[in-house]
C-alpha positions as CSV (number, residue, x, y, z in Angstrom):
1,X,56.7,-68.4,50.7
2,X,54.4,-65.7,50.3
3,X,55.0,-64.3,54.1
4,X,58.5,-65.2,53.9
5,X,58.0,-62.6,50.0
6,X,56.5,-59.9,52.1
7,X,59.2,-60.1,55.2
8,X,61.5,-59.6,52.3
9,X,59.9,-56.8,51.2
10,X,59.0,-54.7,54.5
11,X,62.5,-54.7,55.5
12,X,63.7,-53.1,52.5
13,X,61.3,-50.3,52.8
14,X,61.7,-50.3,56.4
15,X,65.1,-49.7,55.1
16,X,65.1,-46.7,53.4
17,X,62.8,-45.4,56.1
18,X,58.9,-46.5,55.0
19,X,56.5,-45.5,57.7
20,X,55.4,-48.7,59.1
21,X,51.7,-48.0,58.3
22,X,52.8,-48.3,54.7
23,X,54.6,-51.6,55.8
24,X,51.4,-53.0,56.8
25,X,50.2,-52.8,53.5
26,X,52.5,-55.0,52.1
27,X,51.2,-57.7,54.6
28,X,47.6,-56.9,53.8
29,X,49.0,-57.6,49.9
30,X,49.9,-61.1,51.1
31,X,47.3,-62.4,53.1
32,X,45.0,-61.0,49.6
33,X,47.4,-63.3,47.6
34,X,47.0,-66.2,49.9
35,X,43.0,-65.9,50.0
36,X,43.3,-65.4,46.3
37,X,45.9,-68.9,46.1
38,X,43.7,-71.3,48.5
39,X,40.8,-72.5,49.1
40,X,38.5,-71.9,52.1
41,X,39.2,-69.4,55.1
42,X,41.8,-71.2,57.2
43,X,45.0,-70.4,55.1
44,X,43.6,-66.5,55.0
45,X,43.4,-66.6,58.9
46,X,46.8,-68.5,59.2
47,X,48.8,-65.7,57.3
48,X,46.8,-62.6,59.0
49,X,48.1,-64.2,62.1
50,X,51.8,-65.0,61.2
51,X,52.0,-61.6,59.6
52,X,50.6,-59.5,63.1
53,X,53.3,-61.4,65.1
54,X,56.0,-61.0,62.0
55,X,54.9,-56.8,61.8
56,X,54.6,-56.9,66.1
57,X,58.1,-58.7,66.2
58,X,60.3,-56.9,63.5
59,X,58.5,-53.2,63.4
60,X,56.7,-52.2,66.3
61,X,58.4,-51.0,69.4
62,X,60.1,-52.7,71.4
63,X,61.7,-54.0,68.5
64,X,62.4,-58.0,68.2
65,X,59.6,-58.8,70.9
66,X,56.2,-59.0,71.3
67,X,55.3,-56.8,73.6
68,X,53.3,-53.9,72.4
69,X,53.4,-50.6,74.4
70,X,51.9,-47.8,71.6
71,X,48.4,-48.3,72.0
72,X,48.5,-47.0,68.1
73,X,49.9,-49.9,67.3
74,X,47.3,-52.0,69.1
75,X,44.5,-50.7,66.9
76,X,46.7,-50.4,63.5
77,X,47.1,-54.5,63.8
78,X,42.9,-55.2,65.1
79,X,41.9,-53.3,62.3
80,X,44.6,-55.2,60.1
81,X,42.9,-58.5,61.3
82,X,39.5,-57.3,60.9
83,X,40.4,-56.4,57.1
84,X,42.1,-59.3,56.6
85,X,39.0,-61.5,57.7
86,X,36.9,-59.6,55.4
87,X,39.1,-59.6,52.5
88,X,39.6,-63.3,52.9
89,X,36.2,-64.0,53.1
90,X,35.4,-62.1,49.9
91,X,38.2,-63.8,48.3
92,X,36.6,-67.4,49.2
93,X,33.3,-66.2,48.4
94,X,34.4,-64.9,44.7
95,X,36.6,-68.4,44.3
96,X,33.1,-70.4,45.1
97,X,31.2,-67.9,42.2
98,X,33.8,-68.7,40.2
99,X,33.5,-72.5,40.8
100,X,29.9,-72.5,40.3
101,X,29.9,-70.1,37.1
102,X,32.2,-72.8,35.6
103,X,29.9,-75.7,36.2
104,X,26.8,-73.8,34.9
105,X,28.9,-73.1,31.4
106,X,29.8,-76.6,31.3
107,X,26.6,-77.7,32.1
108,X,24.7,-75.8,29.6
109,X,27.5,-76.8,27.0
110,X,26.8,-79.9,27.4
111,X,23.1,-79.4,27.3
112,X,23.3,-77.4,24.1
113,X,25.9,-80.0,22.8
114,X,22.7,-82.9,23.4
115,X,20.2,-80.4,21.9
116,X,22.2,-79.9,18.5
117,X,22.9,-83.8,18.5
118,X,19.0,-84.4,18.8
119,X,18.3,-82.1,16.0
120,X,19.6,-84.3,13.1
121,X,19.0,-88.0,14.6
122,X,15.9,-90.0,12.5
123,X,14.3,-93.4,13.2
124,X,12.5,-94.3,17.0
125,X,15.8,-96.6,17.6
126,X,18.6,-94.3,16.9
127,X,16.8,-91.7,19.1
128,X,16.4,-93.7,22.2
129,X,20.3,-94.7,21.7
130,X,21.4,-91.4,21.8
131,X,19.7,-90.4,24.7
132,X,21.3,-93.3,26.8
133,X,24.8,-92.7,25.3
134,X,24.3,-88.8,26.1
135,X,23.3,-89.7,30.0
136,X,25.9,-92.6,30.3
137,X,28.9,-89.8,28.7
138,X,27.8,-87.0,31.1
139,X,26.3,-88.1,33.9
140,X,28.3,-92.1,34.0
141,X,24.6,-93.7,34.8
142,X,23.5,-96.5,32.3
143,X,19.4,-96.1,31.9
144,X,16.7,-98.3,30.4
145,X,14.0,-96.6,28.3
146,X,10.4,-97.9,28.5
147,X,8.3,-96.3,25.5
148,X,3.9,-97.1,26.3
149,X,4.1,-99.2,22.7
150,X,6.2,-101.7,24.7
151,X,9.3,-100.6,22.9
152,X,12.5,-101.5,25.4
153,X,16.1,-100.5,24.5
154,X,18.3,-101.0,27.2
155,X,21.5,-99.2,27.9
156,X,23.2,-102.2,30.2
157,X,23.4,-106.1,29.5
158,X,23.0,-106.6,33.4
159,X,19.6,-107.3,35.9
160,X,18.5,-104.4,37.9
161,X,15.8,-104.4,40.4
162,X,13.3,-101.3,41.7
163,X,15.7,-100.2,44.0
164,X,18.6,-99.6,41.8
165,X,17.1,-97.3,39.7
166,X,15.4,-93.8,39.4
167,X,12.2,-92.9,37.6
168,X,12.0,-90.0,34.9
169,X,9.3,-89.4,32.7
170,X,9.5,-89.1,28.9
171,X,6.9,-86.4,27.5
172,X,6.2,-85.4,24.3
173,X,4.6,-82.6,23.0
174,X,0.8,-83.6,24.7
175,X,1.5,-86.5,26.5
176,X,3.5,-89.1,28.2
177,X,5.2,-91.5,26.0
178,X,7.1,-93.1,28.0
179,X,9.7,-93.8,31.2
180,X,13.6,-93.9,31.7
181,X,15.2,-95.6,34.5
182,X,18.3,-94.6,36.0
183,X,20.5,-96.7,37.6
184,X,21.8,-95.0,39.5
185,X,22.2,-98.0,42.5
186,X,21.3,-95.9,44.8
187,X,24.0,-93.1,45.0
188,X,21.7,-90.2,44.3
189,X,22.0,-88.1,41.4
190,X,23.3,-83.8,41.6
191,X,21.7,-81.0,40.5
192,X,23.5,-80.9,37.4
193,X,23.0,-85.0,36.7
194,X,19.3,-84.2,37.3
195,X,19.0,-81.8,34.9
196,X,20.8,-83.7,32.1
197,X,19.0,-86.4,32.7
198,X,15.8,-84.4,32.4
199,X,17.1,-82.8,29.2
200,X,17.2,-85.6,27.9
201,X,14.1,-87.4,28.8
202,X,12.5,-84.3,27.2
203,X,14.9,-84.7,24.0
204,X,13.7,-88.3,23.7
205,X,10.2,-87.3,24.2
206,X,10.1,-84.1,21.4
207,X,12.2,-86.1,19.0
208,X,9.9,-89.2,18.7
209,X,7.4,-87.1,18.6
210,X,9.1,-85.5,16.0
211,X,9.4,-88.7,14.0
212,X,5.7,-89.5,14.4
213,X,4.2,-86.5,12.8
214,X,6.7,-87.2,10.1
215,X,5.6,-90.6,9.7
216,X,2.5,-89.7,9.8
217,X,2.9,-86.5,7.0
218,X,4.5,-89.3,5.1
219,X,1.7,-91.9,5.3
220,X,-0.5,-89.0,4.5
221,X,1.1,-88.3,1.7
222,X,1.1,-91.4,0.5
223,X,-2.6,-92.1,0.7
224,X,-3.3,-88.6,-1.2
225,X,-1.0,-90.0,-3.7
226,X,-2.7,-93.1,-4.0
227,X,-5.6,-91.9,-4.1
228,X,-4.7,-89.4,-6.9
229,X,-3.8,-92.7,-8.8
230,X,-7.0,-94.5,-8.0
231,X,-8.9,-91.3,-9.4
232,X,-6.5,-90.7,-12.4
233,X,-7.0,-94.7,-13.0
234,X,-10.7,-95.0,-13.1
235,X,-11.0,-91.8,-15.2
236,X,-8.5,-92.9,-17.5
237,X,-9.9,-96.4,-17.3
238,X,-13.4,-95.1,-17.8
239,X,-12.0,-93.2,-21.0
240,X,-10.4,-95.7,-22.5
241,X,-12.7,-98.6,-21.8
242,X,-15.4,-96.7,-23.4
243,X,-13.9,-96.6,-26.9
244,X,-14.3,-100.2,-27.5
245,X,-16.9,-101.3,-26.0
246,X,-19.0,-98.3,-28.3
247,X,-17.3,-99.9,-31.3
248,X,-18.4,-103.6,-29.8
249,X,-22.5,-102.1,-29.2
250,X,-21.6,-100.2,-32.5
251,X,-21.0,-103.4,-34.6
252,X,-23.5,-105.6,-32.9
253,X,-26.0,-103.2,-33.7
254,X,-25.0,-103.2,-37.4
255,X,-24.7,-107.1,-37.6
256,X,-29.3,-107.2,-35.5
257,X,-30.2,-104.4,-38.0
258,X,-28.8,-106.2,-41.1
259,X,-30.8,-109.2,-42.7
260,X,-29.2,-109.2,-45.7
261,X,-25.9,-108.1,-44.6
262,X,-23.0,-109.8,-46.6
263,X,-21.0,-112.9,-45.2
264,X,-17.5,-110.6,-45.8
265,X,-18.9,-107.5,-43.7
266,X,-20.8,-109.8,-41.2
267,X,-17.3,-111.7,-40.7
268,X,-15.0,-108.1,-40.8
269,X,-17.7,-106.8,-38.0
270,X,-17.0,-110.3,-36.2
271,X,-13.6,-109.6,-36.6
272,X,-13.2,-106.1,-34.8
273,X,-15.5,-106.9,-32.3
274,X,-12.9,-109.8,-31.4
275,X,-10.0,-107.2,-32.1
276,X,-12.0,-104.9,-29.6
277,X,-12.3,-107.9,-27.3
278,X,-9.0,-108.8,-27.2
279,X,-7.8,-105.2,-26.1
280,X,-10.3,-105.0,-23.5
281,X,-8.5,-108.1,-21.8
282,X,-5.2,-106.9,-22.2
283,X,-6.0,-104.0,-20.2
284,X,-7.9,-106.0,-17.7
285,X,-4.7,-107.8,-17.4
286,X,-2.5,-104.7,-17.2
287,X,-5.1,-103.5,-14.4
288,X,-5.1,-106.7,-12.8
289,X,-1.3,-107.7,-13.3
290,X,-0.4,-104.0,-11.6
291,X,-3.1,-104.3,-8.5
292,X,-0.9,-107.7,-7.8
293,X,2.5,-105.9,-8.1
294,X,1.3,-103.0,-5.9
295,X,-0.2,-105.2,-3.6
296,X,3.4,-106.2,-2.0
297,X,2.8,-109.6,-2.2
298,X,5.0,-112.2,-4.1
299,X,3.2,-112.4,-7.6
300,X,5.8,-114.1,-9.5
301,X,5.7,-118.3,-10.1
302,X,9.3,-119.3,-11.5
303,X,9.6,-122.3,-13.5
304,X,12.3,-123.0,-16.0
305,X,10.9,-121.7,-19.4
306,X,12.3,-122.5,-22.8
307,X,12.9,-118.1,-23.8
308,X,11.3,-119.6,-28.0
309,X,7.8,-120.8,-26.3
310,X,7.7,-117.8,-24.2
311,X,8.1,-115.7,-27.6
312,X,5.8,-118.0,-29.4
313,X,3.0,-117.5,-27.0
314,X,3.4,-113.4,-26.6
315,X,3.9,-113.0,-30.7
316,X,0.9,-115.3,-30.7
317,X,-1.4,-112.8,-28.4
318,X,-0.7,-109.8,-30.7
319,X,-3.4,-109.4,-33.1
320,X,-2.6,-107.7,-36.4
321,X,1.1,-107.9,-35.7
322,X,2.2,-110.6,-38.5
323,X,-1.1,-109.3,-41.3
324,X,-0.4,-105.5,-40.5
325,X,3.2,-104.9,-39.9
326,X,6.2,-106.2,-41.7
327,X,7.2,-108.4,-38.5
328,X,10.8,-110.1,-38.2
329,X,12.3,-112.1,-34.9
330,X,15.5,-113.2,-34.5
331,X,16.3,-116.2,-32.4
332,X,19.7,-117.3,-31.1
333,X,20.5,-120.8,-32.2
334,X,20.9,-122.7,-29.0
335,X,18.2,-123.8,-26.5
336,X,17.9,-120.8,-24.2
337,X,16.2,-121.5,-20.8
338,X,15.8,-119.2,-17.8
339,X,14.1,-119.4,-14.1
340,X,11.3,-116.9,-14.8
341,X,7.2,-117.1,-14.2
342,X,6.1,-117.7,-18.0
343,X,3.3,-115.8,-18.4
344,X,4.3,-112.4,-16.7
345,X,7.2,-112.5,-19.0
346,X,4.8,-112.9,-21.7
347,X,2.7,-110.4,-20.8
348,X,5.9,-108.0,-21.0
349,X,6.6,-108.8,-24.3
350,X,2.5,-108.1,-25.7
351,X,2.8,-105.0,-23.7
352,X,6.1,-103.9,-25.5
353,X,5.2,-105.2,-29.3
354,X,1.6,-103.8,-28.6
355,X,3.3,-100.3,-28.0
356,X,5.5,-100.8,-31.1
357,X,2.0,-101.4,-32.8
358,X,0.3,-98.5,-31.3
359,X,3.4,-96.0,-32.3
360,X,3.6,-97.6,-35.9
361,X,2.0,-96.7,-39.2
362,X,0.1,-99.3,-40.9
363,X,2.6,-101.1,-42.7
364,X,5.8,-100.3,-40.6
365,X,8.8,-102.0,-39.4
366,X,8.5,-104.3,-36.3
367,X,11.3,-106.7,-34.8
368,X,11.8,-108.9,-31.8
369,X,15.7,-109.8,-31.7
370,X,16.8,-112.6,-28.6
371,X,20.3,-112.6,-28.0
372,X,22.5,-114.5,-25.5
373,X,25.9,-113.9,-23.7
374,X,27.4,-114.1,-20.0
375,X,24.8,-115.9,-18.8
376,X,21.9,-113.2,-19.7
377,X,19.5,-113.4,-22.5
378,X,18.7,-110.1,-24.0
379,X,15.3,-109.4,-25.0
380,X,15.1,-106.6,-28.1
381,X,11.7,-104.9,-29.2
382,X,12.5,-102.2,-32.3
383,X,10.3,-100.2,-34.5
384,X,10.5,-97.7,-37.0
385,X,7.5,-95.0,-35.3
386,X,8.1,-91.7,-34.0
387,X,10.4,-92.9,-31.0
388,X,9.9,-92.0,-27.5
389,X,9.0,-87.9,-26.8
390,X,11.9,-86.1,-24.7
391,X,9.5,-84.8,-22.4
392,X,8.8,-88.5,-21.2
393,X,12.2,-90.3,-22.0
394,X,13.0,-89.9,-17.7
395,X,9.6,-90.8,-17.0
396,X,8.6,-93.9,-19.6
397,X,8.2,-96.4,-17.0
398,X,6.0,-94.4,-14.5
399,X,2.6,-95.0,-13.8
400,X,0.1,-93.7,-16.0
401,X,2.9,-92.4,-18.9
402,X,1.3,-92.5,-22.6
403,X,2.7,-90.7,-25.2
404,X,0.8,-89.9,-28.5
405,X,-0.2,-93.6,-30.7
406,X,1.1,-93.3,-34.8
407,X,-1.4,-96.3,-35.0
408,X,-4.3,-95.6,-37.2
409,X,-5.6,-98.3,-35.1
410,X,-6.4,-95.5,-32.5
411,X,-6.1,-97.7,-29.7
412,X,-4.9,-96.5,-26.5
413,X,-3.9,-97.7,-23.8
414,X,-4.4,-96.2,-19.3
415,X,-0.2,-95.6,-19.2
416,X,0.5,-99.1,-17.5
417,X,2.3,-101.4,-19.4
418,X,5.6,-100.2,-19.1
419,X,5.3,-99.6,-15.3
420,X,4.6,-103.3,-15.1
421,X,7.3,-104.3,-17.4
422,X,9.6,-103.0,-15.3
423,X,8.4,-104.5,-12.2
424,X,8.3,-107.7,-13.5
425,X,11.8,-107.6,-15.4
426,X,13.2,-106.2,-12.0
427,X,11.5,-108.5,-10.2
428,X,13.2,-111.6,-11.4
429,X,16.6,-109.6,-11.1
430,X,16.8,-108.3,-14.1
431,X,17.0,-104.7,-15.9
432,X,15.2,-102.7,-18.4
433,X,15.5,-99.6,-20.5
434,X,14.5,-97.6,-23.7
435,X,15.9,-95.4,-26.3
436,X,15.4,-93.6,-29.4
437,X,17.3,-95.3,-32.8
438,X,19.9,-93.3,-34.6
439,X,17.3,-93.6,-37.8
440,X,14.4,-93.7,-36.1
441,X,12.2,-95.4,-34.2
442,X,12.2,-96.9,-30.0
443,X,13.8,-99.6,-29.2
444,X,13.2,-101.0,-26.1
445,X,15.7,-103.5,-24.2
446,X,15.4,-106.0,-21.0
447,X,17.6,-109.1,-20.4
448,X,17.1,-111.9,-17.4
449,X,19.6,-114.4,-15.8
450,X,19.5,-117.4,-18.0
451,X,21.7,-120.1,-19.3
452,X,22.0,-122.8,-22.3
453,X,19.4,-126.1,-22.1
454,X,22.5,-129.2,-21.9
C-alpha cells in the first residue's frame, strides 16, 4: 500500500514535469515509512527493490521496460539502494532502542513499585508474603523462602525437587539470613526476571532486618522501662517502708525503757505497733500481688463467692475504718454470687477503702454501696476527701500514681493499689473507673459478671 502511495504520487509530479531525481525521493520516503512500519530488515529491502524496478520501469528511459541505457541512471538507483539499506538499518536499529528503553522503564517501575510496597509492610510473616506475591505477579515463578531460624513460608502447595528450582540468596544488612528458591522448572529466568527476583531477595533481606532492630529498640525499651520501675519501686519502697517500721523500733523502745509505764499507754503502743504491722503487710501484698500480675502467669483461682463474705472479710481487714470514720454499706437484698478468686477481690476492696481512709479527715464520710442488675454486681467505694487531683484523673490506675493523703494517719502508700485493682477487676472480665462527686469527694466504681444464688 505504501509503494502502491508513492506510484501514485511520482506520476503526478512526473505529471506536471518533476525531474525524476526529485521522483526518487518520494520512493526513498516510502521505503523510510516501511522501515519505520515493520520489524527487522527484510520488508526495508523488499520495498527498495520493488521501488528500483517501479522508478526503472515507469521513469527511466526506455520507458515501460527495464532496460537501462543512461549510465546516470545506473548510479542514481545504486546509490538509491545503498541509502535505502542504510536508512533501513537505522530505522531497525532505533525500533530495537526503543523496544529495550521500554522494558528498562517498566522494569524499573516495577522495581520501584516493590520498593515503595516494602517500605510500609511490618511483621517477619507479612514480609516474606510479599516478596513471593511480588516475584509470582512479575516474574509468574512461585518461590519458597528458607530464613537460617528455620522459618519456611512457601509460595506453592505442590512438591518440588533440586532440579526444579533456582537458588538466590537473602542478605541483610551484614549477613545472610536466608535463601529463596525459584521454581522456575527448569525454563531459565531473563535478565529482567533475574533482577526482580534479586530485588526482591534484597527487599526481604533489608526489611527483616528492618523489623529486628525494631524489635530489638522495642525490647530495649522495654527493659529500660522496667528497670526504671524496679529503681522507682525499691526507692519508693525503701521510703515508705521506713516510716513504720521507725514508729515499730520507736514504740518498742518506749514500751523496754518503761518499768512503770501505764497499762493504757503500754496497750495504745501495742496497738500502733499492730496498726504499723498491719500496713506493712498490705504493702507486702500489693508488692507481691503486682509481681504475680506482671509475671504473665494465670494468678487468678475462681470459685463461686457469696459478693456479703467477700465484703465481710475486706471491711474486716481495714483497721480504723468502723472506730475512725463514720462507715455505712449498703447491701442488695438477695443472695448475690459471682465466679471470682475471693481473695484478690478482697484485696481490691482494702486497697480502695484504705485509699478512702488515706484521703479522709479523721472523722469523715466512708461508704461501700453493692448493687445488682443485668447480670453484673456493681461494687461502689465513696468518700467525702479532697477527690482525685486533675493532673492524675487520666493516669489513676498507673503504676506508681499517689496523690497527696488528707489522712492525719500519714500513711502512704508505693502508688500500687489501683494498678492492681484494675488488673484484677479486668482480669475476671470486668471494668473499673473513678470520679470526682458533684459535692465532693472520689468515688470509685467496678462491677463483675455475677448472678442471684437460687
Amino acid at each position: 500500500m505504501i509503494l502502491a502511495l508513492a506510484d501514485i504520487i511520482c506520476l503526478i509530479l512526473n505529471y506536471f514535469g518533476v525531474e525524476k531525481e526529485n521522483i526518487l525521493m518520494v520512493f526513498m520516503v516510502g521505503v523510510l515509512i516501511i522501515s519505520t512500519c515493520t520489524q527487522g530488515y527484510e520488508y526495508g529491502l523488499i520495498g527498495a527493490a520493488i521501488s528500483v524496478l517501479t522508478f526503472n520501469y515507469l521513469f527511466t528511459i526506455p520507458v515501460h521496460t527495464f532496460a537501462i541505457t543512461n549510465p546516470n541512471d545506473m548510479t542514481l538507483m545504486a546509490f538509491f539502494v545503498v541509502a535505502a539499506l542504510i536508512s533501513s538499518s537505522l530505522a531497525v536499529r532505533f525500533q530495537k532502542q526503543l523496544i529495550i528503553s521500554k522494558k528498562n522503564e517498566e522494569t524499573a517501575k516495577r522495581l520501584y513499585e516493590m520498593s515503595e510496597q516494602f517500605i510500609n509492610v511490618t511483621g517477619k510473616e507479612n514480609i516474606i508474603q510479599l516478596g513471593i506475591h511480588c516475584i509470582y505477579e512479575y516474574t509468574g515463578f512461585e518461590c519458597v523462602v528458607e530464613l537460617q531460624d528455620d522459618t519456611v513460608v512457601s509460595g506453592t502447595g505442590n512438591e518440588y525437587t533440586s532440579k526444579d528450582y533456582l537458588m538466590f540468596p537473602i542478605i541483610g544488612i551484614v549477613k545472610q539470613i536466608g535463601l529463596m528458591k525459584i521454581l522456575n522448572h527448569n525454563q531459565g529466568l531473563s535478565v529482567e526476571q533475574e533482577l526482580i527476583v534479586k530485588t526482591a531477595a534484597n527487599q526481604i533481606g533489608i526489611a527483616l532486618d528492618r523489623e529486628l532492630i525494631y524489635t530489638q529498640q522495642e525490647q530495649i525499651k522495654v527493659e529500660v522501662e522496667r528497670e526504671h520501675m524496679k529503681s522507682s519501686m525499691l526507692r519508693s519502697i525503701s521510703h515508705d517502708f521506713r516510716t513504720p517500721l521507725t514508729g515499730i523500733m520507736g514504740d518498742c523502745a518506749l514500751i523496754l525503757d518503761s518499768d512503770n509505764m501505764e497499762m493504757k499507754a503500754c496497750h495504745q503502743l501495742v496497738r500502733d505497733i499492730m496498726e504499723q504491722s498491719v500496713w506493712l503487710t498490705k504493702m507486702m501484698e500489693n508488692i507481691l500481688s503486682m509481681t504475680k500480675i506482671e509475671s504473665g502467669q494465670p494468678f487468678l483461682h475462681k470459685d463461686a463467692e457469696v459478693v456479703d463474705d467477700v465484703i465481710n472479710e475486706a471491711t474486716s481487714h481495714v483497721i480504723g475504718l468502723k472506730d475512725r470514720r463514720h462507715y455505712q454499706v449498703s447491701l442488695p437484698n438477695e443472695v448475690i454470687v459471682a465466679e471470682m478468686d475471693g481473695k484478690m477481690i478482697a484485696q481490691v476492696l482494702i486497697n480502695l477503702l484504705d485509699n478512702a481512709m488515706k484521703h479522709t479527715e479523721e472523722g469523715g464520710v466512708i461508704s461501700l454501696k453493692v448493687k445488682y442488675r443485668n447480670r453484673r454486681v456493681y461494687f461502689i467505694v465513696e468518700d467525702d476527701g479532697d477527690g482525685i487531683p486533675k493532673e492524675l484523673q487520666d493516669h489513676i490506675f498507673d503504676e506508681f500514681v499517689s496523690g497527696t493523703d488528707r489522712s492525719t494517719d500519714q500513711k502512704r502508700g508505693i502508688g500500687l493499689g489501683l494498678t492492681i485493682c484494675k488488673a484484677v477487676v479486668t482480669a475476671h472480665g470486668g471494668e473499673i473507673w473513678g470520679e470526682n462527686k458533684e459535692e465532693g469527694g472520689a468515688r470509685f466504681v467496678f462491677w463483675l459478671p455475677a448472678k442471684q444464688a437460687e
